[in-house]
N, C-alpha and C positions, 0 to 999 in steps of 0.2 A: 504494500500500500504506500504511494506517493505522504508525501510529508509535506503536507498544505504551507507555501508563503507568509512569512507573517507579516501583519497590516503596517503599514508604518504610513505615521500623519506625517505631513509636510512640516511639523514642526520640530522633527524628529533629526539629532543632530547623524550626520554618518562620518565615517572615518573610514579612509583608506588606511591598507595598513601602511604601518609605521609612520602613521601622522597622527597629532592630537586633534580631539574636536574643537578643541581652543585655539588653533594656530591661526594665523593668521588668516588665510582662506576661508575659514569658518566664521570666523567673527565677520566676515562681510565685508572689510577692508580691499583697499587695493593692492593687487600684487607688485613684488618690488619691479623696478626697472632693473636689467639688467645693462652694465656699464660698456662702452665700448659698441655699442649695437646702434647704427646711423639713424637718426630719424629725418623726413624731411627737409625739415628745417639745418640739422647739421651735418646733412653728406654736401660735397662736393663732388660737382663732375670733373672727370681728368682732365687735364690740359691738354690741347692737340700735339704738342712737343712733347708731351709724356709717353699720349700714346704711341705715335710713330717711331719712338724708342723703344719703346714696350713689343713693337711689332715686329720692328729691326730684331731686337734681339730673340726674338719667338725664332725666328728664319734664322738667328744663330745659331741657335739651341738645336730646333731637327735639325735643322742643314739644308731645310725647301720652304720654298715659299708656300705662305698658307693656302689652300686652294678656292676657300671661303673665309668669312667672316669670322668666323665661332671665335677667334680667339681674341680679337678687337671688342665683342658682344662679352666675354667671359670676364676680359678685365674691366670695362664698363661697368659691368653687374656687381664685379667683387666691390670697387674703389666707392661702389654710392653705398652700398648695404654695409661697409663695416671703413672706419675710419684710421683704424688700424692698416688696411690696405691701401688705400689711397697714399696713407703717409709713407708706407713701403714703396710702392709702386714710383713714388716721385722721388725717393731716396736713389732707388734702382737706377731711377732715370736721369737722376743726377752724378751719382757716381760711373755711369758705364759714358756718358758725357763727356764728362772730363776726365777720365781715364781714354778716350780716344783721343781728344785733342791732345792732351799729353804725350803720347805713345806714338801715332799715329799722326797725328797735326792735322787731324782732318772729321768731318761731323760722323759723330759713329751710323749714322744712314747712311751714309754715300760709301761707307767700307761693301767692300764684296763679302760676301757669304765666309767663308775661308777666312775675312780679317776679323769678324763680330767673331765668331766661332774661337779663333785665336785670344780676342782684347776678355772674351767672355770665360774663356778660362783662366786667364789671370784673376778677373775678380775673384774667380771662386775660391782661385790657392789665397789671394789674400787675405790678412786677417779680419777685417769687415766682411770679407764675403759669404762669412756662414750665416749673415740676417737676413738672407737674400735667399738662401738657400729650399727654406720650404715653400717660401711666399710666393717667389718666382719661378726657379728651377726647376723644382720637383713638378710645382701643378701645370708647367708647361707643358714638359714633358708627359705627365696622362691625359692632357689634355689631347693631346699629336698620339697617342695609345690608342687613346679612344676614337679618333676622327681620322685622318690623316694615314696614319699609318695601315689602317685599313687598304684605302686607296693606294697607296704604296706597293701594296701586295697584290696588287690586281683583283682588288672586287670591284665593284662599280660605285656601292655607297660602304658606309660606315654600319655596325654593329647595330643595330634598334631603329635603322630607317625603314621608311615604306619603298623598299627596292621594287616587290614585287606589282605593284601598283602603276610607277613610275614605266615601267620595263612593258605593260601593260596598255599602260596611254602610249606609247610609242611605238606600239606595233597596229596601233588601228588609224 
């Protein structure tokens, strides 16, 4: 025999576990803000010189040029939604700047593939270059995992597109 529900009035406090009914949630209060997290009001869009540095060095990092957008779209999206990024991203773009004019004597865009590739791995040996390292390196790179490199190996699209749709419209 089932084991009837028991009735509970809306006035009736509940508890997830390992929370009290007293905690803040409960008393009806507002939840905290968490710090570091962009609101409208305090994100910033990139700068156009950040990001065609940001992109330069994308095509450092694979080694090809992007085939699409997604990565211009990816750091857009990071630099508004968290403030932390923005501030990396223009740090990035400061220091891989003038680490080319230095080195190089010339605007780290206008380097060939082979010289950003090159000025891009000095940053990384340097000792500022480990704060660069998950913010930009790493997620460019899965980024180019995920998208790119696909294409690279001869499929037609990426991982979770609608290929067969696409491939579809094109034969009628």
């Amino acid at each position: 025999m089932e084991t009837p529900l028991p009735i509970v009035s809306a006035s009736s406090a509940y508890s997830l576990p390992g929370r009290r009914p007293d905690s803040d949630a409960a008393r009806g209060s507002r939840p905290r803000v968490v710090e570091g997290i962009a609101t409208p009001e305090s994100s910033t869009p990139l700068e156009a010189a950040t990001t065609r540095i940001l992109l330069a060095a994308a095509e450092g990092v694979t080694g090809l040029r992007p085939l699409r957008g997604h990565y211009e779209r990816y750091y857009r999206h990071r630099a508004a939604r968290s403030p932390h990024y923005a501030q990396a991203y223009t740090a990035f773009a400061n220091t891989t700047q003038g680490a080319a004019l230095r080195i190089a004597r010339q605007d780290f865009t206008s380097l060939a593939i082979p010289g950003r590739r090159h000025l891009l791995q000095l940053i990384r040996m340097s000792p500022n270059g480990q704060q660069f390292e998950d913010v930009f390196f790493q997620e460019t790179l899965a980024i180019f995992l995920k998208t790119d490199a696909w294409l690279q190996l001869g499929y037609q699209s990426w991982e979770g597109s609608a290929r067969g749709l696409d491939s579809y419209r094109r034969r009628a």
